[in-house]
C-alpha positions in Angstrom: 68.8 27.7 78.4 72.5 27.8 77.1 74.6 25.2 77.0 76.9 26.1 79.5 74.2 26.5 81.9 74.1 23.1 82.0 76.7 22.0 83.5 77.8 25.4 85.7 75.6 23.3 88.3 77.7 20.4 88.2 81.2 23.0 88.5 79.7 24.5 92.0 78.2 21.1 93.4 81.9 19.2 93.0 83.6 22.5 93.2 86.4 21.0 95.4 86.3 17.7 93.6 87.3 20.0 90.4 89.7 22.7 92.3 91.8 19.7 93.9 92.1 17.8 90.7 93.2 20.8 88.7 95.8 21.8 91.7 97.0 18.0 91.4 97.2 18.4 87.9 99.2 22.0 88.2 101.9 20.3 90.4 102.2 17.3 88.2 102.8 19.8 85.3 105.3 22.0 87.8 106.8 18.9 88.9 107.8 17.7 85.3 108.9 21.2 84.1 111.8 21.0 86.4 113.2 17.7 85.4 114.3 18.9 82.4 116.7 21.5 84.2 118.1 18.6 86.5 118.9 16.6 83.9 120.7 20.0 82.4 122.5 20.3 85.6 123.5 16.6 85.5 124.9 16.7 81.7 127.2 20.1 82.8 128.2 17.9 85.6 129.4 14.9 83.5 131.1 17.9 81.0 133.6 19.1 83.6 137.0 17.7 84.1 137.4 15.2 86.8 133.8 14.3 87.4 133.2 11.8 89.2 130.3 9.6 89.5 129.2 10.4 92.9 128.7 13.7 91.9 125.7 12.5 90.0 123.9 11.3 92.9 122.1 14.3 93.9 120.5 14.9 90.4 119.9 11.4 90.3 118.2 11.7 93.8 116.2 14.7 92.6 114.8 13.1 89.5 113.9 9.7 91.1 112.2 12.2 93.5 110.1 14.6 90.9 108.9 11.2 89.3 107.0 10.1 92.4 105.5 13.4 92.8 105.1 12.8 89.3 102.9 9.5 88.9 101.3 10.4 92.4 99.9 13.6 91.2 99.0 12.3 88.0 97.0 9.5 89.7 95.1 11.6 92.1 94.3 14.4 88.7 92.5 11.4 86.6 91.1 10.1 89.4 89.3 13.6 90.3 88.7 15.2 86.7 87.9 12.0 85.1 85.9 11.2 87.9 84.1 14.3 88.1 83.3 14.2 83.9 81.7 11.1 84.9 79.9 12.5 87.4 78.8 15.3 85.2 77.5 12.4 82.4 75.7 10.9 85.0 74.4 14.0 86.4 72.9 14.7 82.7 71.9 12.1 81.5 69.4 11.7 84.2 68.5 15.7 83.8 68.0 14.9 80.3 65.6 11.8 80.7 63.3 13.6 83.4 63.2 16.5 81.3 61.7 14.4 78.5 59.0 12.7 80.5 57.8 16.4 81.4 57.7 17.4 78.3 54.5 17.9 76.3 53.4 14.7 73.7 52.9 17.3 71.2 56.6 17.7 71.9 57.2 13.9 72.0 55.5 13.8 68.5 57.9 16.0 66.1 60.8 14.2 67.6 62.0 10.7 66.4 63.5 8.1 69.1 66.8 8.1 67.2 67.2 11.9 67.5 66.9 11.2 71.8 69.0 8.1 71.8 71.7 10.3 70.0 71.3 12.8 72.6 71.4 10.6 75.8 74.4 8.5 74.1 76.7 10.2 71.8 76.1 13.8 73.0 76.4 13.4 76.5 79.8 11.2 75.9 81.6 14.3 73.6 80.0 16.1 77.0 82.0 14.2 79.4 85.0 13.8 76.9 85.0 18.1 76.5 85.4 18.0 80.4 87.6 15.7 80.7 90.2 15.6 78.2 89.5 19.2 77.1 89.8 20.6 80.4 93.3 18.5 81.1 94.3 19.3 77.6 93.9 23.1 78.4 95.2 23.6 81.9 98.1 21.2 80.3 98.4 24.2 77.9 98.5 26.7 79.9 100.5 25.5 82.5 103.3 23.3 80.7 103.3 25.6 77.3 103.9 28.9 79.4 106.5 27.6 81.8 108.1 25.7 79.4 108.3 29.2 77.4 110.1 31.0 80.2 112.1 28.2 81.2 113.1 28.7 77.2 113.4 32.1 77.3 115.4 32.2 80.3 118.2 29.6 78.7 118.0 31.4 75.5 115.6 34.3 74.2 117.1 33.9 70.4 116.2 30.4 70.0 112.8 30.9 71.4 112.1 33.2 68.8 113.0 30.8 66.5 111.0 28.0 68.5 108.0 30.3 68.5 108.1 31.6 64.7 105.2 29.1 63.3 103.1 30.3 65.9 101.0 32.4 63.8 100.2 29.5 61.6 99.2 27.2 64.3 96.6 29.9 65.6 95.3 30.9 62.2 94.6 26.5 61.5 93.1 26.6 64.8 90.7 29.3 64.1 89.6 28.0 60.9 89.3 24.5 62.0 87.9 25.0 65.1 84.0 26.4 63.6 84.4 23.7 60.8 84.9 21.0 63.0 81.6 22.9 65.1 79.3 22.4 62.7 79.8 19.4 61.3 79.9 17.8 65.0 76.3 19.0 65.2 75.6 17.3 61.4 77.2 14.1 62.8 74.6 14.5 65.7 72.0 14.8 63.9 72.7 11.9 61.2 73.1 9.7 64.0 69.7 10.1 65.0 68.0 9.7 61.7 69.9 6.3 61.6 69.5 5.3 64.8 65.8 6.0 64.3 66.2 3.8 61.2 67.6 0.8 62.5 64.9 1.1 65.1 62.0 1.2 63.0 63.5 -1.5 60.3 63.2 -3.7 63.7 60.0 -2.7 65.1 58.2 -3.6 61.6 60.5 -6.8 61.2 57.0 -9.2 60.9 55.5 -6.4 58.3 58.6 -5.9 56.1 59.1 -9.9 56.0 55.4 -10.5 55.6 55.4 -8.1 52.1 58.5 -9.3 51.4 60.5 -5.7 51.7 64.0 -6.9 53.1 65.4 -6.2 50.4 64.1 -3.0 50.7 64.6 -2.0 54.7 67.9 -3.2 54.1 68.7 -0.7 50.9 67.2 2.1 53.2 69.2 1.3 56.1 72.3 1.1 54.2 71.6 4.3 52.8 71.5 5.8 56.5 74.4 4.3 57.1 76.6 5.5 54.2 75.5 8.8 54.9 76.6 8.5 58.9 79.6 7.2 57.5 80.2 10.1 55.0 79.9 13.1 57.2 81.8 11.2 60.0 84.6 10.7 57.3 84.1 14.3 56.6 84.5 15.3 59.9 87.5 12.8 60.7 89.3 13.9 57.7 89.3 17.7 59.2 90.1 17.0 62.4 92.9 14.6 60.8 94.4 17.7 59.1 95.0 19.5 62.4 97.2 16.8 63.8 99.4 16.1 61.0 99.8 20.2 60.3 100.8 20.2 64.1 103.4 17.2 63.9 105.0 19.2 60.8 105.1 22.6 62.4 106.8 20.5 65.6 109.0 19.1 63.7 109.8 22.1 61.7 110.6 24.0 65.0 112.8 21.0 66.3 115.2 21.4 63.0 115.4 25.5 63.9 116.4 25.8 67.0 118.5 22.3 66.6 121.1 24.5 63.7 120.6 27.6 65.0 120.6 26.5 69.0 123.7 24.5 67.9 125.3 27.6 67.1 125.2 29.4 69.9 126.0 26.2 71.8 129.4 25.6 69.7 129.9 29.5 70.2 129.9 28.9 73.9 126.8 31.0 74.3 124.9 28.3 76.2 126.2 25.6 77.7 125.3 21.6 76.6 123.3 20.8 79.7 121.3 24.1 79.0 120.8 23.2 75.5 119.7 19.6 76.3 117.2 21.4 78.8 116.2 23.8 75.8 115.3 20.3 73.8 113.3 19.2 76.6 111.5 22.2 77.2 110.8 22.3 73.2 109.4 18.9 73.4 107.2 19.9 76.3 106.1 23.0 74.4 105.7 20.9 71.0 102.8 18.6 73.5 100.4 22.0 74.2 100.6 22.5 70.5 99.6 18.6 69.5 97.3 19.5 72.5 95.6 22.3 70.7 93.8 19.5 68.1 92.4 17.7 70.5 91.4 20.9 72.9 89.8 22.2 69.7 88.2 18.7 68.6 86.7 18.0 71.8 85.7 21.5 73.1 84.0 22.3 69.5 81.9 19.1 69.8 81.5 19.1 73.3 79.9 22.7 72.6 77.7 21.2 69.8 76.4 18.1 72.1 75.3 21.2 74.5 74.1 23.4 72.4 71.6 20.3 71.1 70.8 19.1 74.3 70.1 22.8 75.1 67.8 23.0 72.8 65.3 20.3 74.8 65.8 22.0 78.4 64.5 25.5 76.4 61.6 23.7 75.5 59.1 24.6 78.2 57.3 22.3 80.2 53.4 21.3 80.0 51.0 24.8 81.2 49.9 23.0 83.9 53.1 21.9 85.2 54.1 24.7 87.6 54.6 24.9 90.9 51.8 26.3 93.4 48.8 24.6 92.3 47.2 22.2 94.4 44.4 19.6 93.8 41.0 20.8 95.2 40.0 19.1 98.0 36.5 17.4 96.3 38.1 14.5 93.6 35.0 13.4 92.5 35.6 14.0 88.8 33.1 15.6 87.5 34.2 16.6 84.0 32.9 20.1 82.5 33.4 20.9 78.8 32.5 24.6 77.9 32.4 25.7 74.2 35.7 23.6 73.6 38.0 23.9 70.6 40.8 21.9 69.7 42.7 22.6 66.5 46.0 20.2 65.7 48.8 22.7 64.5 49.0 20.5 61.1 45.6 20.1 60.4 44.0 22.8 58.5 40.5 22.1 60.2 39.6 22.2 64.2 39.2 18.8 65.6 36.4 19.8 68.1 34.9 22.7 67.3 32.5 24.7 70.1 31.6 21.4 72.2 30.1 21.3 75.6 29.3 18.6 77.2 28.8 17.1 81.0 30.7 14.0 82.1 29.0 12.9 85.4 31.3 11.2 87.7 28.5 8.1 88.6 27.9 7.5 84.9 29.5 5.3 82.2 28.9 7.4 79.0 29.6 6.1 75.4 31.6 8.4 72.9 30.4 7.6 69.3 30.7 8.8 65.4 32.4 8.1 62.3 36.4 8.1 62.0 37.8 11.8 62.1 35.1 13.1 64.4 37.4 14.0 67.3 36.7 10.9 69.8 40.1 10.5 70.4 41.5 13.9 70.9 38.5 14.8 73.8 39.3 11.7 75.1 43.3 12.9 75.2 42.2 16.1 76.2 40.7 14.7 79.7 43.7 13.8 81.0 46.0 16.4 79.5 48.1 14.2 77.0 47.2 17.6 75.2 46.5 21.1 76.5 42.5 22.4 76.1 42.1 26.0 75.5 41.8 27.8 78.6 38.4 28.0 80.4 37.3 25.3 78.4 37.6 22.0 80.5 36.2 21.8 84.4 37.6 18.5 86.1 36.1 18.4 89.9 34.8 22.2 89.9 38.6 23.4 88.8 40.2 24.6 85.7 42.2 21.8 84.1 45.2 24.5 83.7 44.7 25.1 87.2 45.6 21.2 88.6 48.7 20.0 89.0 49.4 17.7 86.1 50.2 14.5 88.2 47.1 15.0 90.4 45.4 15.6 87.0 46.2 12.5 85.1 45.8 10.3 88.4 41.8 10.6 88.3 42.1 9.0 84.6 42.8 5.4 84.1 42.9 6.0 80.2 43.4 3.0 77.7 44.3 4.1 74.2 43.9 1.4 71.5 47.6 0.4 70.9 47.7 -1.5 74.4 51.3 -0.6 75.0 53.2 -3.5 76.9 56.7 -3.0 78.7 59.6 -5.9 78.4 58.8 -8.4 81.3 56.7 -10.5 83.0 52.8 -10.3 82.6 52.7 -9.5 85.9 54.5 -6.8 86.0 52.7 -5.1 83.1 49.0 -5.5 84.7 50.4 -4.0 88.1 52.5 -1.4 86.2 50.0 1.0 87.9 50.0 -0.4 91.8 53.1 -2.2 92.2 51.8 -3.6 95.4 48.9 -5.0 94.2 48.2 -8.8 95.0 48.2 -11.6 92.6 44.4 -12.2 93.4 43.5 -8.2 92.3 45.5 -9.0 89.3 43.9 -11.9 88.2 39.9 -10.5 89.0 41.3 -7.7 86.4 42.4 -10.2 83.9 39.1 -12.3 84.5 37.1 -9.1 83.5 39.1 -8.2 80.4 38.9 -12.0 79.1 42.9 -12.8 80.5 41.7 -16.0 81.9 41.9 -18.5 79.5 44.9 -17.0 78.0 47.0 -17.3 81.3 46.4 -20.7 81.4 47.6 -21.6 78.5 50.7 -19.2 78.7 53.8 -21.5 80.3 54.5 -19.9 83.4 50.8 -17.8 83.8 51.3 -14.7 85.4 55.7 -14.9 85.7 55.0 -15.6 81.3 57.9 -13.1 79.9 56.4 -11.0 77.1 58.9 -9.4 74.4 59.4 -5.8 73.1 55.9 -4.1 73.3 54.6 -7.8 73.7 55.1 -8.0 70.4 54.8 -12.4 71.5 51.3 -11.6 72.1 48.4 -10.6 69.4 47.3 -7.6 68.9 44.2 -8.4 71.0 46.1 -9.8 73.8 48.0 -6.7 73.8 44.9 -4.6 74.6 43.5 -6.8 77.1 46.4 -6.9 79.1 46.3 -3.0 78.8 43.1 -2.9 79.7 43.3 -5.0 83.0 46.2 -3.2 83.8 44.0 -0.2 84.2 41.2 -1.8 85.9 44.0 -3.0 88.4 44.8 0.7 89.0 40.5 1.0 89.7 40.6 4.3 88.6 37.9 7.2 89.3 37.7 7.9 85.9 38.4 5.3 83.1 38.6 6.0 79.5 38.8 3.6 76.6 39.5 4.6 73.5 39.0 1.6 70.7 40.7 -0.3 73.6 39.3 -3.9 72.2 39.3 -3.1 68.4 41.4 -6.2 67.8 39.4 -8.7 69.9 35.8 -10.1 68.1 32.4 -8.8 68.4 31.5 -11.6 70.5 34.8 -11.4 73.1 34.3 -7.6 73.1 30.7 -8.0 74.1 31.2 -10.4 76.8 34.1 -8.4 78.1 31.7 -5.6 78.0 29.0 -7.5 80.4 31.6 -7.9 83.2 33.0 -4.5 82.8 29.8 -2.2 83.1 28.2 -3.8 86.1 31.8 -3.7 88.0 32.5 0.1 87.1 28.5 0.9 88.0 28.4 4.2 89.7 32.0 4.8 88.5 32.6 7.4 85.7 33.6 5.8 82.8 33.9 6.8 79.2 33.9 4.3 76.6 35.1 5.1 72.4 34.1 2.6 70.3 32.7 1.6 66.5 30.9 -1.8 67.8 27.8 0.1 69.0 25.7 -2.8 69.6 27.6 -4.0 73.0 26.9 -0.4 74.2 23.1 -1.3 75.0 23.5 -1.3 78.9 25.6 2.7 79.3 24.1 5.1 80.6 24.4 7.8 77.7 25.3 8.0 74.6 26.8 11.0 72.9 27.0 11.1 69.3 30.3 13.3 67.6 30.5 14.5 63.9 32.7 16.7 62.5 33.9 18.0 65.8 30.5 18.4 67.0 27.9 16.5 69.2 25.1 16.3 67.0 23.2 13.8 69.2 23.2 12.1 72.7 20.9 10.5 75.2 20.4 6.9 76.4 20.8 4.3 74.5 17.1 3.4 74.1 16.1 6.8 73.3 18.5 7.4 70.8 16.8 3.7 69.4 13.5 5.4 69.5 14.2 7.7 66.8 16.1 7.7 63.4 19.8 8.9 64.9 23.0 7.8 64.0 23.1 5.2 66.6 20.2 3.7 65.9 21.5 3.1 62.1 25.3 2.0 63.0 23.1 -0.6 65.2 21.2 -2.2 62.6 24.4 -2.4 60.0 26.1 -4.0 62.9 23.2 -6.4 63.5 22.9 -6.5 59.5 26.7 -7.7 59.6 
């Protein structure tokens, strides 16, 4: 999608929001060209013998009148283009964010947070500011510079010629400027978001950087970002700078042309001093399109390299399986069907799965095992389409997984990766993140399963406790319980836990275990884990290696014989 594409939608759905506030802005323009030839009149007035001051009154009248239509105009055209830019950076920002959350995690995963603040701040604003003030600055142009030019050139076609003579240099400055000033908009853009990301990450790892001692250190690296955001932006200031001062000189230059040779003609009789005076004004109206042209080419240029990066995200197309015309079969029981499934990660060198099939039954809680590297965590991403399987490969309730809507999808999955992401707020909030209706008495049975109980008593205000950025006030282990009963809240058909209690102890793990089977008994469940010994009571156990399942059965027959299990058991019981 092109940049421009963007926005067209915006033009046609405030089309008459746009045509009245450019009509506004036309007669405020039309309205100021003709002052200067009232005051003209008024000056040949006061040059002729006997003039009296009465004879000033209808100028006078005239000017006072023009003004009003002046300011009222001029109040009504910012009101409606500057409220319509603001529309428009509304309008996109909120395109922008939905389009991210659509977009694919593998997407998600070569971008940097910086890069996307950059984009929903700083490029949306030189957005709005290319609409706004670029627009004005153009129609100001157009109107005012070629009005004012026949106004000129009907006084006085010599000294327009010499009014217009720099022309030529202006364009070629433009022209040369105007890709410069392009380019290093979208460097500025881009610098911005390798600092922003910076600064972010420098605060995220606050506790690790102070804990080894590295401020010193985050703070050199930070800097650095920060002289190199400073350099290209003085890079980029110091080019558009040249524009305006080359503008102010050529303006100035033009003034001293027509003021000896306009004076000429005016001593000569040729044109009269109130036209003259009108010639000055009209100059000095034409002189404001040319300082214009700076800030037409400043802000259009990086208003055009805001879109074309933000056009760069809406190309990016949107998950397989997130198209319209697919429904959700009628049978949700999710019975989960893996046939001959490879997954390869496009910067690993080897497949991650590699030809596995395997039956999830909807009514049994099934235990994922095998050493680190062996692919656990990508079939368990895989389920829920956090990445895309190969097509043909994955059944969920007798349908293709390309063939389900992704929503309907991911809402048979209660999935619990081992981070145990928190959001910014209350505890309660977190744990019914899922079902924002749910009851503080389905809350709390979820927290007593996932060992919440003792901790929410001792928090100050239980359940209303605040916890900061990422719960970054709570331990690690806290963190995943709280993620954890936040999905058992949700009672999903399918849940999936992936290391979910890697920070808690053996023994809290274990007894979180014992309430957890029995209450998701005859729900499907899938459980990842190293602690192998709290696993006695699922009802199958598949062993992964290398991508592979080289083993799997229950737990007791897979103690029966010399297996992988079986020997992870006894070093855990060994431990």
């Amino acid at each position: 999608m092109s940049g421009l594409k963007l926005i067209s939608p915006f033009f046609k759905k405030y089309r008459w929001m746009v045509v009245a506030g450019f009509l506004t802005l036309v007669v405020c323009d039309l309205a100021q060209l003709i002052i200067p030839t009232v005051i003209g009149q008024g000056i040949d007035i006061l040059s002729r013998e006997g003039a009296r001051a009465d004879d000033l009154l209808t100028p006078v009248l005239q000017i006072l009148l023009l003004a009003a239509l002046v300011a009222s105009n001029r109040l009504a055209w910012r009101n409606l283009i500057i409220g319509f830019s603001r529309r428009v950076e509304r309008g996109l920002r909120d395109r922008l964010y939905e389009k991210i959350v659509r977009l694919p995690p593998r997407w998600h995963q070569e971008q940097s947070s910086g890069d996307l603040m950059a984009m929903g701040t700083n490029d949306i604003d030189n957005i709005r500011m290319a609409i706004s003030a670029g627009l004005i600055s153009i129609v100001d142009t157009l109107v005012m510079g070629c009005a004012s030019l026949g106004f000129m050139l009907a006084i006085s076609p010599t000294m327009t010629l010499w009014a217009l003579l720099p022309m030529p240099a202006i364009t070629l400055a433009a022209h040369f400027l105007g890709r410069r000033i392009y380019y290093l908009t979208l460097e500025v853009q881009n610098v911005f978001g390798r600092l922003t990301e910076t600064v972010r990450e420098k605060l995220s790892g606050f506790r690790v950087i102070r804990a080894m001692g590295l401020s010193a250190l985050a703070l050199g690296e930070t800097e650095k970002a920060g002289r190199e955001y400073l350099k290209v932006n003085i890079h980029l200031a110091t080019l558009a700078g040249t524009f305006f001062p080359f503008l102010h000189f050529t303006s100035n230059l033009v003034v001293t042309l027509v003021l000896y040779f306009g004076g000429r003609e005016a001593i000569r009789g040729q044109v009269t001093t109130g036209d003259f005076v009108a010639f000055l004004n009209y100059l000095a109206m034409l002189t404001w399109p040319l300082m214009a042209l700076g800030m037409i080419f400043n802000f259009l240029q990086q208003g055009l390299a805001s879109l074309s990066r933000l056009g760069r995200v809406f190309a990016t197309g949107p998950e397989a399986d997130d198209a319209s015309g697919r429904t959700a079969p009628a049978d949700r029981t999710p019975l989960i069907e893996i046939d001959h499934l490879s997954f390869q990660y496009p910067t690993r060198e080897r497949p991650a799965l590699n030809d596995l099939s395997l039956t999830l039954a909807p009514d049994r809680i099934t235990a994922l095992v095998g050493p680190m590297g062996s692919g656990k965590s990508t079939l368990a991403a895989l389920l829920p389409a956090l990445y895309q399987s190969p097509p043909g490969t994955l059944r969920v309730a007798g349908q293709l997984a390309e063939d389900w809507p992704v929503a309907d999808l991911r809402a048979l999955f209660g999935y619990v990766p081992q981070d145990g992401f928190l959001f910014s707020g209350p505890i309660y909030d977190n744990l019914a993140f899922g079902r924002p209706g749910a009851t503080e008495a389905e809350v709390l049975a979820a927290a007593e399963v996932a060992g919440l109980t003792e901790n929410l008593a001792g928090f100050p205000d239980g359940l209303q406790t605040v916890v900061g950025e990422l719960g970054l006030t709570l331990s690690g282990g806290q963190r995943q319980r709280l993620a954890l009963a936040r999905a058992l809240v949700m009672n999903p058909p399918y849940l999936i836990l992936d290391e979910t209690l890697s920070a808690v102890d053996a023994a809290v793990e274990a007894g979180i275990m014992a309430r957890l089977l029995p209450r998701r008994r005859g729900l499907g469940a899938l459980i990842i884990t190293h602690r192998l010994t709290s696993l006695m009571a699922v009802d199958w156990v598949v062993v992964l290696e290398n991508g592979r399942i080289t083993d799997q059965g229950r737990p007791e027959e897979l103690m029966a014989r010399d297996s992988y299990f079986r020997r992870i058991c006894e070093l855990s019981h060994a431990e």
